[in-house]
LOVO-395707 format. One record per residue (C-alpha): residue number from 1; residue in one letter; x, y, z. Coordinates in steps of 0.1 Angstrom, whole numbers. Example, Ala and Ser with C-alpha at 12.3 -4.5 7.8 and 13.67 -1.06 7.14 Angstrom:
# residues 2
{gulum->1, torro->A, px->123, py->-45, pz->78}
{gulum->2, torro->S, px->137, py->-11, pz->71}
# end
This chain:
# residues 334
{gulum->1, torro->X, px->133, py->-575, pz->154}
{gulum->2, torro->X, px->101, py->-593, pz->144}
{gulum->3, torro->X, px->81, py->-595, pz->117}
{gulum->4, torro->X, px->53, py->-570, pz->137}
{gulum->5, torro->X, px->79, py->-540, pz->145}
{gulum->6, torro->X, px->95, py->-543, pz->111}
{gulum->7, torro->X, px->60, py->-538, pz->92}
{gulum->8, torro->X, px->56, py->-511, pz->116}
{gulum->9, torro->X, px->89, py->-493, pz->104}
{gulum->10, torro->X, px->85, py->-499, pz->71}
{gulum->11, torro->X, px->50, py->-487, pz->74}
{gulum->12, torro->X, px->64, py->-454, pz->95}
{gulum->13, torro->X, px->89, py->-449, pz->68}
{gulum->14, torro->X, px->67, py->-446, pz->42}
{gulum->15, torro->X, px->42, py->-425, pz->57}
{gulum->16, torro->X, px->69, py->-400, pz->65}
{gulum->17, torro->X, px->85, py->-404, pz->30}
{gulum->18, torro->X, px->48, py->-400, pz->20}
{gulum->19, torro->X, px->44, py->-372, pz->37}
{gulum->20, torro->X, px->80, py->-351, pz->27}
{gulum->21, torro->X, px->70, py->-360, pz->-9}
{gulum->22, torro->X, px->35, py->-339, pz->-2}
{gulum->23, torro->X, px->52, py->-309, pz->15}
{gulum->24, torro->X, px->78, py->-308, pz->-13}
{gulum->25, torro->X, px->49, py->-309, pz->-38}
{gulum->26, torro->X, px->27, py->-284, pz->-20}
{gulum->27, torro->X, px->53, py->-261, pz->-13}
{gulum->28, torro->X, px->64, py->-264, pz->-54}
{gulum->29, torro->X, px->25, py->-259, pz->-65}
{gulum->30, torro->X, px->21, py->-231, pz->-42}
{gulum->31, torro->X, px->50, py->-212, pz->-52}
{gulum->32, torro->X, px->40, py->-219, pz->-92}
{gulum->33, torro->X, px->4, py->-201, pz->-87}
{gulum->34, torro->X, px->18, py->-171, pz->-68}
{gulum->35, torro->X, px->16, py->-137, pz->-85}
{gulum->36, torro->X, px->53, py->-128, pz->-96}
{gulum->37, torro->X, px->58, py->-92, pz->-86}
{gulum->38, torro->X, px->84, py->-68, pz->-97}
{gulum->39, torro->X, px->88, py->-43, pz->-67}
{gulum->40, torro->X, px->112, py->-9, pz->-64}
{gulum->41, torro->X, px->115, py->13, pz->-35}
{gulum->42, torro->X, px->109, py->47, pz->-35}
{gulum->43, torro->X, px->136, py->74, pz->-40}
{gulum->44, torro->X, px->138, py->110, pz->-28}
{gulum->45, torro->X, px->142, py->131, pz->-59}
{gulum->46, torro->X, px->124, py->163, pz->-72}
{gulum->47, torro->X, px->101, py->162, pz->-106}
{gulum->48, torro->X, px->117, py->181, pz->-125}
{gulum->49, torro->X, px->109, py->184, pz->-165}
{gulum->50, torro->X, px->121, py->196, pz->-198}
{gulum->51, torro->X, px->115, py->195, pz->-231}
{gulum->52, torro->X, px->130, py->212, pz->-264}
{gulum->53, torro->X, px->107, py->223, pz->-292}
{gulum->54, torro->X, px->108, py->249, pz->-317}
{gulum->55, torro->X, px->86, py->283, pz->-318}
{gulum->56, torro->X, px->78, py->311, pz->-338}
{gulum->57, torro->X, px->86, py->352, pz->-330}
{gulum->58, torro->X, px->56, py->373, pz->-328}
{gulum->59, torro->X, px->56, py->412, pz->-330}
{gulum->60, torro->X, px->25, py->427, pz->-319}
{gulum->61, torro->X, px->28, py->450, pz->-350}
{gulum->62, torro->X, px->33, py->441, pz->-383}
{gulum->63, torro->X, px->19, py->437, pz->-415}
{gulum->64, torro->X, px->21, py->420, pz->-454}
{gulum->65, torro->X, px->17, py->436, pz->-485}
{gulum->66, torro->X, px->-14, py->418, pz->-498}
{gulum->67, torro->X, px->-37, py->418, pz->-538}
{gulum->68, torro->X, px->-59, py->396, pz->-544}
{gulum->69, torro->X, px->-53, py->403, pz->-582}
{gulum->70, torro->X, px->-20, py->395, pz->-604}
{gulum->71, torro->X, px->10, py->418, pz->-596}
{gulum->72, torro->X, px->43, py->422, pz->-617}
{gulum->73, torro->X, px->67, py->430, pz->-595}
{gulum->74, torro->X, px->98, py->447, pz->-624}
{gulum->75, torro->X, px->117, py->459, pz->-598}
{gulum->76, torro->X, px->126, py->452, pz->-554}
{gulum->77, torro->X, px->141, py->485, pz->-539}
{gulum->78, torro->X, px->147, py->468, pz->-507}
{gulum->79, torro->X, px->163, py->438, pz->-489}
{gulum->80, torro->X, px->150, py->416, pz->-463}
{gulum->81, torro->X, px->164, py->430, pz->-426}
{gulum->82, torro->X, px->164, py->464, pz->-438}
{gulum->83, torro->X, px->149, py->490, pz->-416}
{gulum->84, torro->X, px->120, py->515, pz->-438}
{gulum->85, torro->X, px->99, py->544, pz->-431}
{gulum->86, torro->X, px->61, py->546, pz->-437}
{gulum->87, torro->X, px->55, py->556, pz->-472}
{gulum->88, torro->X, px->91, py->546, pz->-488}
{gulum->89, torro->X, px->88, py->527, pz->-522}
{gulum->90, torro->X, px->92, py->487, pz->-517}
{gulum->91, torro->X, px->87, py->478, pz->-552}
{gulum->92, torro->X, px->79, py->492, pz->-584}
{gulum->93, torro->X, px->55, py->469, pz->-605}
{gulum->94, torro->X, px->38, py->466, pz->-645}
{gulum->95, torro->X, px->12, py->493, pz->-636}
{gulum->96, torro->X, px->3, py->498, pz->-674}
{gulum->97, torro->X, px->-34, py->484, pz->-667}
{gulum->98, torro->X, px->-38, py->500, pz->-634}
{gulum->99, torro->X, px->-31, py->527, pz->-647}
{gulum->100, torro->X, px->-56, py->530, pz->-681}
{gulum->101, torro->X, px->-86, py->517, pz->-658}
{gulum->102, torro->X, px->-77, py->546, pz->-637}
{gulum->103, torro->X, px->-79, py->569, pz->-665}
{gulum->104, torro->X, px->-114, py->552, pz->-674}
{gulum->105, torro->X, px->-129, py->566, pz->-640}
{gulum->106, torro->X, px->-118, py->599, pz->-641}
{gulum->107, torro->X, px->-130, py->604, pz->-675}
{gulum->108, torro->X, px->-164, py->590, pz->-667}
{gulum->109, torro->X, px->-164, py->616, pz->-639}
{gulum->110, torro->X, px->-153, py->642, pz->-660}
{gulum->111, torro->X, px->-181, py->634, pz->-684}
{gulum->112, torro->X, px->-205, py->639, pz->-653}
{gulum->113, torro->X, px->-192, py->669, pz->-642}
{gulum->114, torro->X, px->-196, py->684, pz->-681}
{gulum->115, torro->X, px->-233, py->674, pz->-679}
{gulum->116, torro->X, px->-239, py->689, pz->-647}
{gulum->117, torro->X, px->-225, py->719, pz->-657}
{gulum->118, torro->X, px->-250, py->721, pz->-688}
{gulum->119, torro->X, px->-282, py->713, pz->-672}
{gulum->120, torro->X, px->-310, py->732, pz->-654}
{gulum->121, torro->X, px->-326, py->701, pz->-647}
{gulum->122, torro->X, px->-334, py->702, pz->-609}
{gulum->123, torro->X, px->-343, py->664, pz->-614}
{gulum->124, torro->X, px->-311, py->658, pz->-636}
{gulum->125, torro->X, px->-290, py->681, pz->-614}
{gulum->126, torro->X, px->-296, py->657, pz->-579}
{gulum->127, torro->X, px->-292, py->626, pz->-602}
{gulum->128, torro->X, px->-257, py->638, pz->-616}
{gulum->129, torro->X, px->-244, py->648, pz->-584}
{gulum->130, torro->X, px->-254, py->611, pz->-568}
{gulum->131, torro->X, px->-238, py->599, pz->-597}
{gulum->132, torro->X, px->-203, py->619, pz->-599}
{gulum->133, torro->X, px->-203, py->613, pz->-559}
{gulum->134, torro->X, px->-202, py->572, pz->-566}
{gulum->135, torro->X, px->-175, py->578, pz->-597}
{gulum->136, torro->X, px->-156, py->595, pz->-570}
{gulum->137, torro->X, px->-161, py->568, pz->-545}
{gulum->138, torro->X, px->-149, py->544, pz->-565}
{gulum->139, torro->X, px->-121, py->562, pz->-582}
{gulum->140, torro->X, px->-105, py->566, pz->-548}
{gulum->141, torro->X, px->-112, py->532, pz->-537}
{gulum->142, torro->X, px->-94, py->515, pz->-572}
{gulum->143, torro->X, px->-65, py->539, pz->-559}
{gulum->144, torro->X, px->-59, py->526, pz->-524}
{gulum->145, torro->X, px->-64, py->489, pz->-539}
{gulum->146, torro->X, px->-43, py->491, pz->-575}
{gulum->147, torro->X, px->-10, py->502, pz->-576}
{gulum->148, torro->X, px->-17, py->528, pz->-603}
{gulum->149, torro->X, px->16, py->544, pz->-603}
{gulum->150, torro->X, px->34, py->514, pz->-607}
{gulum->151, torro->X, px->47, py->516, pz->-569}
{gulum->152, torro->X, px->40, py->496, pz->-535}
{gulum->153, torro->X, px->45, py->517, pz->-506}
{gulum->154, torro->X, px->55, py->509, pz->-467}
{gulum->155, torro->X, px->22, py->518, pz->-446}
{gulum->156, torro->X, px->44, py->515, pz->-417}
{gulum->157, torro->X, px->79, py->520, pz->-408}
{gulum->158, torro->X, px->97, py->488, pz->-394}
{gulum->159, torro->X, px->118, py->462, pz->-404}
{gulum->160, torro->X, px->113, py->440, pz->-436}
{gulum->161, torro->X, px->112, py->403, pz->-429}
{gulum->162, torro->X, px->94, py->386, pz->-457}
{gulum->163, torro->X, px->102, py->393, pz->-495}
{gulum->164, torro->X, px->85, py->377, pz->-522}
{gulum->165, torro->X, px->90, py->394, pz->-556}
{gulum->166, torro->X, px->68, py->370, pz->-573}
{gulum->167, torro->X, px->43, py->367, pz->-551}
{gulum->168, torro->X, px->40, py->404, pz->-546}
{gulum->169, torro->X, px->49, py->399, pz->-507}
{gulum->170, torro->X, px->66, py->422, pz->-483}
{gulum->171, torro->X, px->63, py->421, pz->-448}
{gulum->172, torro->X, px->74, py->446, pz->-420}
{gulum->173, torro->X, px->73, py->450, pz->-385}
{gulum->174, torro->X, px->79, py->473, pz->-360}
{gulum->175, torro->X, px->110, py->463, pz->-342}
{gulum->176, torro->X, px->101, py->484, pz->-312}
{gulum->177, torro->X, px->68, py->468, pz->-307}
{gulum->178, torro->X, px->63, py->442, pz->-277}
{gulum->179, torro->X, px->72, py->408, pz->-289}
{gulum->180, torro->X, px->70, py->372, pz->-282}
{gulum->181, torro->X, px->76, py->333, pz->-287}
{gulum->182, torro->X, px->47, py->313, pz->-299}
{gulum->183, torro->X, px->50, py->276, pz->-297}
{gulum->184, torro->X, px->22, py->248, pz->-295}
{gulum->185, torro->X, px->21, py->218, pz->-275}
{gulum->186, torro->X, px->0, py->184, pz->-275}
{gulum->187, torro->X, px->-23, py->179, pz->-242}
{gulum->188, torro->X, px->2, py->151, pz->-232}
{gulum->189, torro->X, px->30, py->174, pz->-236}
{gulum->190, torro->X, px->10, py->205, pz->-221}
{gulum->191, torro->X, px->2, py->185, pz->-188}
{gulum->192, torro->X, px->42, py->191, pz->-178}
{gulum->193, torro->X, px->44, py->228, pz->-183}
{gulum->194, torro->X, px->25, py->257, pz->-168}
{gulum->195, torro->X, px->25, py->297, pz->-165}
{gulum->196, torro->X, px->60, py->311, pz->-149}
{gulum->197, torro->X, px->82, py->282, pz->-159}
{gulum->198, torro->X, px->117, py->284, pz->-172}
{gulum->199, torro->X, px->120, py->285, pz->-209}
{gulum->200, torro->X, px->159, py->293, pz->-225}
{gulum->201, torro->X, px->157, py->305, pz->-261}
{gulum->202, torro->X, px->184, py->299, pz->-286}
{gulum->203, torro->X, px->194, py->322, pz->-316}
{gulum->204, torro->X, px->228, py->320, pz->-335}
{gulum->205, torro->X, px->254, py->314, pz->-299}
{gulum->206, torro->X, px->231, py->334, pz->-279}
{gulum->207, torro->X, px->206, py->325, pz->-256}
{gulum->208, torro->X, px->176, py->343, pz->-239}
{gulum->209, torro->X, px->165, py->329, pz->-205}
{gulum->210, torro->X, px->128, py->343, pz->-199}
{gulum->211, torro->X, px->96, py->322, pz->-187}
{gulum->212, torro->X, px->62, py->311, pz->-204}
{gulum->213, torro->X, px->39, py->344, pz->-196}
{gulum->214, torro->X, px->6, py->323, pz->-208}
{gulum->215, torro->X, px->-9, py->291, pz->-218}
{gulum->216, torro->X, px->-44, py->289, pz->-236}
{gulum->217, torro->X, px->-64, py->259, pz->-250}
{gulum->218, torro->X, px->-72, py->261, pz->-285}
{gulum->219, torro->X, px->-102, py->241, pz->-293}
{gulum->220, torro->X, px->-98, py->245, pz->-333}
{gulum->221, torro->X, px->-60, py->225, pz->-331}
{gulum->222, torro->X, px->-71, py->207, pz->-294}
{gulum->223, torro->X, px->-35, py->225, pz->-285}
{gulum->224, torro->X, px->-22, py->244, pz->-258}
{gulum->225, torro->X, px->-9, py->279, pz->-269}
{gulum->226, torro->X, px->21, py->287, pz->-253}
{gulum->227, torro->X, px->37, py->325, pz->-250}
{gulum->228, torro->X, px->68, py->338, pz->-241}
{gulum->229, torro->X, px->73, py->373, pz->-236}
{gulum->230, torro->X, px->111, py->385, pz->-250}
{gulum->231, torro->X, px->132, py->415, pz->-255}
{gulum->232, torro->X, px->156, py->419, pz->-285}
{gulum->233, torro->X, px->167, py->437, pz->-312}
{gulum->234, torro->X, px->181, py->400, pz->-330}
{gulum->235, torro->X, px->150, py->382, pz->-335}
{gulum->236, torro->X, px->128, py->390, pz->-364}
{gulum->237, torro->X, px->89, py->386, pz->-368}
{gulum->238, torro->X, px->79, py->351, pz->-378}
{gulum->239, torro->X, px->116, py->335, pz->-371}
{gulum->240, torro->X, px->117, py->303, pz->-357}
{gulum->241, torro->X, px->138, py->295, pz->-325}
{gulum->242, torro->X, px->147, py->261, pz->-307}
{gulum->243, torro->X, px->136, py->264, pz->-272}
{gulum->244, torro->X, px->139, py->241, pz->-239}
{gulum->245, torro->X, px->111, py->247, pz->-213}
{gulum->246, torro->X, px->113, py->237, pz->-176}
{gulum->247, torro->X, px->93, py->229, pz->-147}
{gulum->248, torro->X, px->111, py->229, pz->-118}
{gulum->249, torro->X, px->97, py->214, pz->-85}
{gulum->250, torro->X, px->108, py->209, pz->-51}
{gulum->251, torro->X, px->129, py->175, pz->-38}
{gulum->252, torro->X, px->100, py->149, pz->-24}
{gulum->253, torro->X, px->106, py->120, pz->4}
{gulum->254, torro->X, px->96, py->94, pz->-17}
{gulum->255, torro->X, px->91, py->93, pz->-52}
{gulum->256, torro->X, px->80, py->62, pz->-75}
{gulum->257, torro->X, px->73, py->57, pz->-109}
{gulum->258, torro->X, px->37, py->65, pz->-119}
{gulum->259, torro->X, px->27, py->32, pz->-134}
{gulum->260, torro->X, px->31, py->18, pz->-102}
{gulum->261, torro->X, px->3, py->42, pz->-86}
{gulum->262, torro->X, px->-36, py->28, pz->-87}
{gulum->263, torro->X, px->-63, py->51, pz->-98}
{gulum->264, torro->X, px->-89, py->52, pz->-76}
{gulum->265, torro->X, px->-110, py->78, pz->-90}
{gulum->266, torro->X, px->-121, py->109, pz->-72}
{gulum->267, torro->X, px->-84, py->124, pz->-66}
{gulum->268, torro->X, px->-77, py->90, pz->-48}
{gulum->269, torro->X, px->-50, py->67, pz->-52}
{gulum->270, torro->X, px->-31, py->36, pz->-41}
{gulum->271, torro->X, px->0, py->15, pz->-44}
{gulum->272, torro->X, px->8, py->-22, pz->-33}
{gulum->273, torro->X, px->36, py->-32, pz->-12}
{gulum->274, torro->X, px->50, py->-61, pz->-3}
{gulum->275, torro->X, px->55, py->-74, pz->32}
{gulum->276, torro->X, px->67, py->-104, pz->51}
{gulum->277, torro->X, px->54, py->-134, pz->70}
{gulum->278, torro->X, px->53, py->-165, pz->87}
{gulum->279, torro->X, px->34, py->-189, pz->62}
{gulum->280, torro->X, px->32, py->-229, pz->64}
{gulum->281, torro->X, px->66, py->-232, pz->47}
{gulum->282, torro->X, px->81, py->-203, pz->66}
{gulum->283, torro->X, px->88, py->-167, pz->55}
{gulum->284, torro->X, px->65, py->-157, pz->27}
{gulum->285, torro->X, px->61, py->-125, pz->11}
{gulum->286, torro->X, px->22, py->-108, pz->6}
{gulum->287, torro->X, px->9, py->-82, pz->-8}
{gulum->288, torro->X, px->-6, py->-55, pz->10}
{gulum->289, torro->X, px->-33, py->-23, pz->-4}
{gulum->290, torro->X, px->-19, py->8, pz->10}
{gulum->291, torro->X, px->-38, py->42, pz->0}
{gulum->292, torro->X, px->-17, py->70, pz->-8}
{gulum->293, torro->X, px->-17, py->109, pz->-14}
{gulum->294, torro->X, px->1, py->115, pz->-47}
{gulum->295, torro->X, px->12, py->155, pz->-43}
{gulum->296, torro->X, px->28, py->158, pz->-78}
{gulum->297, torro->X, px->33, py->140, pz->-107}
{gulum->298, torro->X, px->40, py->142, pz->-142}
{gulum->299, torro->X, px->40, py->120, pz->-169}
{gulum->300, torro->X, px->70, py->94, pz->-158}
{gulum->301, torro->X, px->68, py->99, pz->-114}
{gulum->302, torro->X, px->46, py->104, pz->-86}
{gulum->303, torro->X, px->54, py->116, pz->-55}
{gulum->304, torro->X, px->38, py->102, pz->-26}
{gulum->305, torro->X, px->35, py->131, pz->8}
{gulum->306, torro->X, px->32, py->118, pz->41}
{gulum->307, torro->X, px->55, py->89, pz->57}
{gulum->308, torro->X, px->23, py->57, pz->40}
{gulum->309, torro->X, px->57, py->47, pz->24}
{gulum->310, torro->X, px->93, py->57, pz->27}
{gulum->311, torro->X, px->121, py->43, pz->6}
{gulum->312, torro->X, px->126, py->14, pz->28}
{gulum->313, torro->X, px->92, py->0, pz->11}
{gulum->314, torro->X, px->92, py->-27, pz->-17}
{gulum->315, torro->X, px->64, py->-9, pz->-38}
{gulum->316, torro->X, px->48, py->-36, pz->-64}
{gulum->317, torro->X, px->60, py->-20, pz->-102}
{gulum->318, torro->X, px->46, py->-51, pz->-119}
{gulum->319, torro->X, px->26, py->-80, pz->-115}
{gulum->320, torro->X, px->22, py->-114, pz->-137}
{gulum->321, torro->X, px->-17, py->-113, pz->-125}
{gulum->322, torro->X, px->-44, py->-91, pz->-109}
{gulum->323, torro->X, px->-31, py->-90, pz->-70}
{gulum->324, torro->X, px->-55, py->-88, pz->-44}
{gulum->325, torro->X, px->-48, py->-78, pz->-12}
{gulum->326, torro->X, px->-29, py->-103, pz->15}
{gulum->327, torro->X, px->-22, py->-124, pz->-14}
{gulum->328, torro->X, px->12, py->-145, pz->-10}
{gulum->329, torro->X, px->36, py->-135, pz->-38}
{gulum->330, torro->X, px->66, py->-144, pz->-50}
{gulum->331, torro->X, px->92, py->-113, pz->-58}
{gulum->332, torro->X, px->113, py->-118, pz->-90}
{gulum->333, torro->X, px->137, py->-89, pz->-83}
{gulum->334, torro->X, px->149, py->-97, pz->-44}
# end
């Protein structure tokens, strides 16, 4: 060999060592800037929801014994659960003071009847009678307010469900009154559950399967109001009961989890998949922007109508960096 062909192979040899050093390095720097994606493929699953919290029976009649004035309760003639009759005695109380003021106003209107009887006084006689008719107002209105005989009465018949001797409190309801379960939810929480789902009541071992009859904002808690319409004789007025609500929804094609779904605004939305191709260095994955028609959701899924995806799809979850579409990624998880 002489001295001209071996420069030339040593030359050759070093341009093509050259030049697999490059490709290895190009190949190395290209795959360290690539997005790392984490991708899933959709599953065919339905939506469904539940949640347990805790409400509060409502009977559309009842009532609580209420003063706004001190009240010595000396004796409670009934027991919470028991079943009374409008105008039975609940509780007999110190009525000593009631009782003397009481006295005060029918004197004073006795005194005004004695001077109406002795006067000729046309004037007098029209000033008395306004006078005796406002002594008699107010004696009957002291009545109705103070216990002056020393006794509280049932206005209602019903069921008792609160006692407080020493606040002066029963309450009663009427058992035979429509009823219901109250229970408040957070918007986050409200976003899963709407009118005519499934909601199961528990009491004791028993259980009451019924639905929610309506939801309603309230803009004072920035709640949603929940009721549930119920039937039965175990439940008392202001009890609380565990509940489970659920929405139930039909099975979807594909179904993904929601954080993988872009919000496009306007009801629009998209996802990114990943695809395959022939690049420099051979196969190489990319990412490609596919819209999509989300049909239902709720807080954890989205379910995606039509046949844009199907669960042969690697649908991005999560990226290291903002993708863009056609962008060459490199997928962590396959």
């Amino acid at each position: 060999m002489t001295d001209a062909k071996k420069i030339l192979y040593k030359f050759t040899l070093g341009v093509l060592i050259v030049l697999i050093v490059c490709t290895f390095m190009s190949k190395s720097i290209a795959k360290a800037i690539q997005p790392e994606v984490e991708v899933i493929n959709p599953v065919k699953m339905d939506l469904t929801v539940s949640g347990e919290y805790v409400g509060e029976v409502i009977y559309d009649v009842a009532y609580e014994t209420s003063f706004d004035f001190p009240v010595k309760v000396t004796k409670v003639l009934v027991k919470e659960g028991a079943a009374v009759s409008e105008g039975d005695v609940l509780m007999e109380v110190d009525a000593a003071e009631y009782f003397l003021e009481m006295k005060r106003k029918e004197l004073n209107i006795l005194k005004v009847k004695n001077m109406l009887a002795q006067t000729s006084d046309n004037n007098l006689i029209a000033e008395l009678k306004l006078q005796l008719e406002i002594e008699e107002e107010e004696l009957s209105r002291y009545k109705e307010k103070y216990p002056t005989d020393g006794k509280i009465y049932a206005k209602m018949g019903g069921i008792v469900y609160n006692l407080n001797a020493v606040a002066s409190l029963v309450g009663i309801y009427d058992n035979n009154s429509n009823a219901k379960v109250v229970f408040y939810l957070p918007e986050s929480e409200a976003a899963k559950y709407n009118v005519k789902d499934e909601v199961t009541l528990y009491y004791e071992d028993n259980k009451i399967e019924t639905t929610v009859r309506e939801k309603e904002y309230d803009a004072v808690t920035n709640t949603y109001r929940y009721s549930v319409s119920i039937k039965s004789e175990y439940l008392k007025h202001k009890q609380a009961v565990p509940l489970t609500v659920t929405h139930r929804t039909e099975v979807y094609n594909a179904v993904i989890p929601y954080r993988a779904v872009i919000s496009l605004g306007a009801n629009k939305y998209a996802v990114y998949v990943v695809r395959e191709r022939q690049g420099l260095f051979g196969t190489e994955y990319y990412s490609k922007f596919v819209e999509v028609n989300v049909v239902a959701s709720n807080n954890l899924y989205a379910a995606i109508g039509g046949w844009v995806i199907t669960t042969y799809d690697d649908v991005v979850l999560s990226s290291s960096t903002y993708l863009t579409p056609g962008e060459t990624v490199k997928v962590i998880n396959k």
